[in-house]
N, C-alpha and C positions, 0 to 999 in steps of 0.2 A: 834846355827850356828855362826862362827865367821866374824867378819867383814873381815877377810882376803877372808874367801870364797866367801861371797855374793861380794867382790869385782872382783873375776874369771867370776861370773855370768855378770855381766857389761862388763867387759871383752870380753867374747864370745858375748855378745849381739851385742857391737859397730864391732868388727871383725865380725860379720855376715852381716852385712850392708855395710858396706866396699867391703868385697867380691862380694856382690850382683852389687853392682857399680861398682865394673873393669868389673866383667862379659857384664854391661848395655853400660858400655863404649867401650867393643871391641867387643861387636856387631854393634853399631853404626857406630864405622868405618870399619864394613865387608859390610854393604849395598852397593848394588850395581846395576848393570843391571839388574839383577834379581827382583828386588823391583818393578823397570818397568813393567818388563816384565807381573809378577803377575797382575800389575794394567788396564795393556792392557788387559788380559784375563776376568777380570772381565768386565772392562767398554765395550767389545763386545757382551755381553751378555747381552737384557734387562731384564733378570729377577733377579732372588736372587740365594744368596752364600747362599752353606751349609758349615759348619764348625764343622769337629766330632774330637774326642778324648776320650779316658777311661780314668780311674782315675783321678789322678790329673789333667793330660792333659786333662778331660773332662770338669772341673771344669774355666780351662783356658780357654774354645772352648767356654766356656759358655759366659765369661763376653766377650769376642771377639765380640761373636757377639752383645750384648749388645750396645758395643762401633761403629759397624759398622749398627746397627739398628737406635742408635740415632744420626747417621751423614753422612746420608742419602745413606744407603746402604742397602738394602733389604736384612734380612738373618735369619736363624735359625739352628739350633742344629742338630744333629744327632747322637745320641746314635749308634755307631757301631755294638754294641749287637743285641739290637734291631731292628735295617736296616735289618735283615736279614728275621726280622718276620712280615712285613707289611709297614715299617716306610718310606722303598723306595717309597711310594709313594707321599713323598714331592717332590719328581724330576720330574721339566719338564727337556725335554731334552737342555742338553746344560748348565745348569745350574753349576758353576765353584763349588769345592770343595775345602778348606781348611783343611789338616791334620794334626793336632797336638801331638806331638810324642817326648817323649825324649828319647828314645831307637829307635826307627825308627823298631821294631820290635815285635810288637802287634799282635797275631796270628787274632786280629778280624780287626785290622785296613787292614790288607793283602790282608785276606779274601773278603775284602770292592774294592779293587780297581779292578778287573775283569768286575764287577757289574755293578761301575760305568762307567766305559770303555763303556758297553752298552747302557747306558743315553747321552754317547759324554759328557761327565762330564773335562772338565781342570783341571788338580790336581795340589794344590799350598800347599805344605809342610813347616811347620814350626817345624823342625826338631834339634833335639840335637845330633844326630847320623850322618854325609854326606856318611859315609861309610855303612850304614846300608839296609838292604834288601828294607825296603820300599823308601829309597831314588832314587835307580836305576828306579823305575819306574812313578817316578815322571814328569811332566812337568814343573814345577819351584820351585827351592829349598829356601828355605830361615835357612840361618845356626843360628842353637840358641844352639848351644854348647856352654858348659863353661868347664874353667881350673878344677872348683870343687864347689861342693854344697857348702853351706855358715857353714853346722852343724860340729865340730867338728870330724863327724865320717866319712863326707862326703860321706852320704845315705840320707839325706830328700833331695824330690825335693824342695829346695829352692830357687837356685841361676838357675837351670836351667828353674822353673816354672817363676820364676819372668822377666827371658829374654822370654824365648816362648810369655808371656803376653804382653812384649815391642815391639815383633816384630810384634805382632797381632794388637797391638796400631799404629804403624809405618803401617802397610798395611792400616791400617782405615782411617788415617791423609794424606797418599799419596791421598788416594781415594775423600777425603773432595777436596782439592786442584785440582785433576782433574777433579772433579763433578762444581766447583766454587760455592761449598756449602756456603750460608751465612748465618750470625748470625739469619738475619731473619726468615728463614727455619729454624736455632734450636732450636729458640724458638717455633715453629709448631710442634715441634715433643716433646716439654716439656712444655705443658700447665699447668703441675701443680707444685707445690714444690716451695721454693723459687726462685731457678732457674729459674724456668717456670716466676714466679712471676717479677723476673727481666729483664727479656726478652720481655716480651709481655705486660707489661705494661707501662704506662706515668709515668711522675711527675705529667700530672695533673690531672690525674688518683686518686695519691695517697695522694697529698699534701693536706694542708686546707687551705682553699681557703679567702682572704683578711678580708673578715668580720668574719672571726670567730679567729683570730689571733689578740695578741697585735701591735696595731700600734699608732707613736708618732711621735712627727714633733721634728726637730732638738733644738727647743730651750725649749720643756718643762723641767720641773724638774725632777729630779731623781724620786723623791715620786712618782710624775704623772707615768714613766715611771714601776715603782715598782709597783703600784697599778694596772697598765694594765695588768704584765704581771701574778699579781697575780690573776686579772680575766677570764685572759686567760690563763693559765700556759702551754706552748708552748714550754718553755725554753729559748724563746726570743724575742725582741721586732723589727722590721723592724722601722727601724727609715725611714721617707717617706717625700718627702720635700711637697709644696705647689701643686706641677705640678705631684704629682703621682710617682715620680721618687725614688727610691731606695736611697738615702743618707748616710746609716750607718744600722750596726746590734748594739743591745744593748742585752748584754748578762748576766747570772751570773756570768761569770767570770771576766766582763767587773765592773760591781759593788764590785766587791772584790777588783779588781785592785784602785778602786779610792776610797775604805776605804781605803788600802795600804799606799796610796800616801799622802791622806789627811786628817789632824784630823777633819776637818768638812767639809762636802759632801753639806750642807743645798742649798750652793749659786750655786753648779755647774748643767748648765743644760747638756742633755741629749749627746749632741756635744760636749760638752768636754772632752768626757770619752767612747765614742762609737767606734767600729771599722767601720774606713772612707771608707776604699776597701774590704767589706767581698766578701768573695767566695758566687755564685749566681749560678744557674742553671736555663735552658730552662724549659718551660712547656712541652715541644715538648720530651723534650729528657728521655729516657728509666730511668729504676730506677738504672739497672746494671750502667748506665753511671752516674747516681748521686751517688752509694754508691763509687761508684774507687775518682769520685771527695773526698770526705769526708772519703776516707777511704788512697789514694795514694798521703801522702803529710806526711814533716816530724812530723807536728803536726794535728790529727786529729780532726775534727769538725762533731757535731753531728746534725747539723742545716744548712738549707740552705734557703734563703732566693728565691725564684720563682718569674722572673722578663724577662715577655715578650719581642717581637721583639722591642716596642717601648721604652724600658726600666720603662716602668711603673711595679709597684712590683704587682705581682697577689697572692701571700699566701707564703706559707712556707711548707719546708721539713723538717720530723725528722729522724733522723737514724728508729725509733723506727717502723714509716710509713710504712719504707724500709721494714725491718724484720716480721715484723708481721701483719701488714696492721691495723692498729688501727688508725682510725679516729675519 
């Protein structure tokens, strides 16, 4: 195969993505009163959204609800197919419906709205077709048409799958904002994974805690300091003045720097060569909120030093704590 072709391949890859994005972007400025409107219909109802679709669009109605399940919206699937053979009895009455469609003309999606009509079911379409059969009988439309799929032949649902999915996202995130959904609550609904793990737990949760960490007062020697931190191998030392207070981090790269500088290290103590204002974190505060610290800066740091209301230092954080909870 020649490099000229696998270059066609890159090619279509970056134009498929691109395409995807104007599509994402002129749906975004088609939103409108309708987005509302949808979100009124749900929040009138205290119970759960069903959200159906075949094929592809099935597959979309799927993570939909996914996204509206974990941000606090009550909801699940409905195989249109199978609505027909017992599945309707996920429905209490009133219960608002989602229908996802990019022809807007699915002989089972069709079939499906009569039915619901009998449940007093609200229909909120997220449609690629506005001209299309199932559209006319909709209660609030939301348009997820596109100029053309992203494939070459413009036949895979690509560009139309990946807007229906933005605007399923876009209902979800209306719906956060009108609920006054907080981070708190998404952590209650993601107790596990790292996610979970960042959400709902402490630093001091996760940190290790003063006596099991290298710690040095400002004037020891480097050796001193080297030897603690090779007792404790932490990654670093909390330089800690007389009164408990936080003073300086001493780091490996803090000892690189002052080989760097100087052909003999023997005379300089720990304060010479420490960093005077490291970055510090709350015990109080979440792990999400200490990895952005160590993570949302132009140079990242993988240490944090943990240092109370009174500013006395109580242990230390690693990135590693963060990640994997290893203590």
């Amino acid at each position: 195969m020649t490099s000229g072709r696998k270059q066609e391949w890159l090619e279509a890859a970056r134009a498929a993505v691109e395409i995807e994005s104007r599509s994402l972007a002129t749906a975004a400025c088609r939103l409108d009163g309708a987005l509302i409107r949808a979100v009124d219909l749900i929040l009138a109802h205290p119970g759960k959204v069903i959200v159906t679709g075949i094929g592809k669009s099935g597959h979309i109605a799927r993570k939909v609800v996914a996204t509206l399940c974990s941000t606090g919206t009550a909801a699940v699937f409905l195989h249109p197919a199978e609505a027909v053979h017992g599945d309707l009895g996920i429905y209490t009455p009133g219960d608002p419906t989602v229908l996802i469609s990019k022809h807007g003309s699915s002989a089972e999606l069709l079939a499906l709205v009569p039915l619901l009509r009998e449940f007093r079911s609200p229909l909120i379409g997220i449609l690629g077709n506005t001209a299309s059969p199932l559209a006319g009988q909709l209660d609030v439309l939301l348009d997820a048409s596109v100029e053309r799929e992203a494939d070459p032949n413009n036949l895979a649902p690509t560009a139309s799958a990946v807007t229906a999915l933005a605007l399923g996202h876009a209902l979800a995130i209306a719906l956060m904002c009108a609920r006054n959904f907080t981070a708190e609550e998404f952590g209650r609904f993601h107790p596990g994974g790292q996610l979970g793990r960042n959400l709902r737990l402490s630093v001091r949760e996760a940190m290790h805690p003063l006596e099991q960490i290298a710690v040095v007062g400002p004037q020891a020697s480097l050796k001193e300091a080297i030897i603690a931190m090779t007792n404790r191998p932490w990654g670093a030392a909390c330089v800690v003045s007389s009164d408990g207070a936080l003073a300086g981090l001493f780091t490996d790269g803090d000892l690189r720097r002052a080989l760097t500088a100087h052909d003999d290290i023997r005379s300089l103590a720990v304060a010479d060569v420490m960093t005077r204002t490291p970055v510090s974190i709350s015990p109080e505060a979440t792990l999400g909120e200490a990895l952005e610290t160590m993570e949302s800066r132009p140079s990242q740091i993988s240490v944090l030093p943990v240092v109370g209301a009174s500013g006395r230092v109580l242990g230390l954080l690693r990135l590693h704590d963060i990640y994997l909870g290893i203590r």
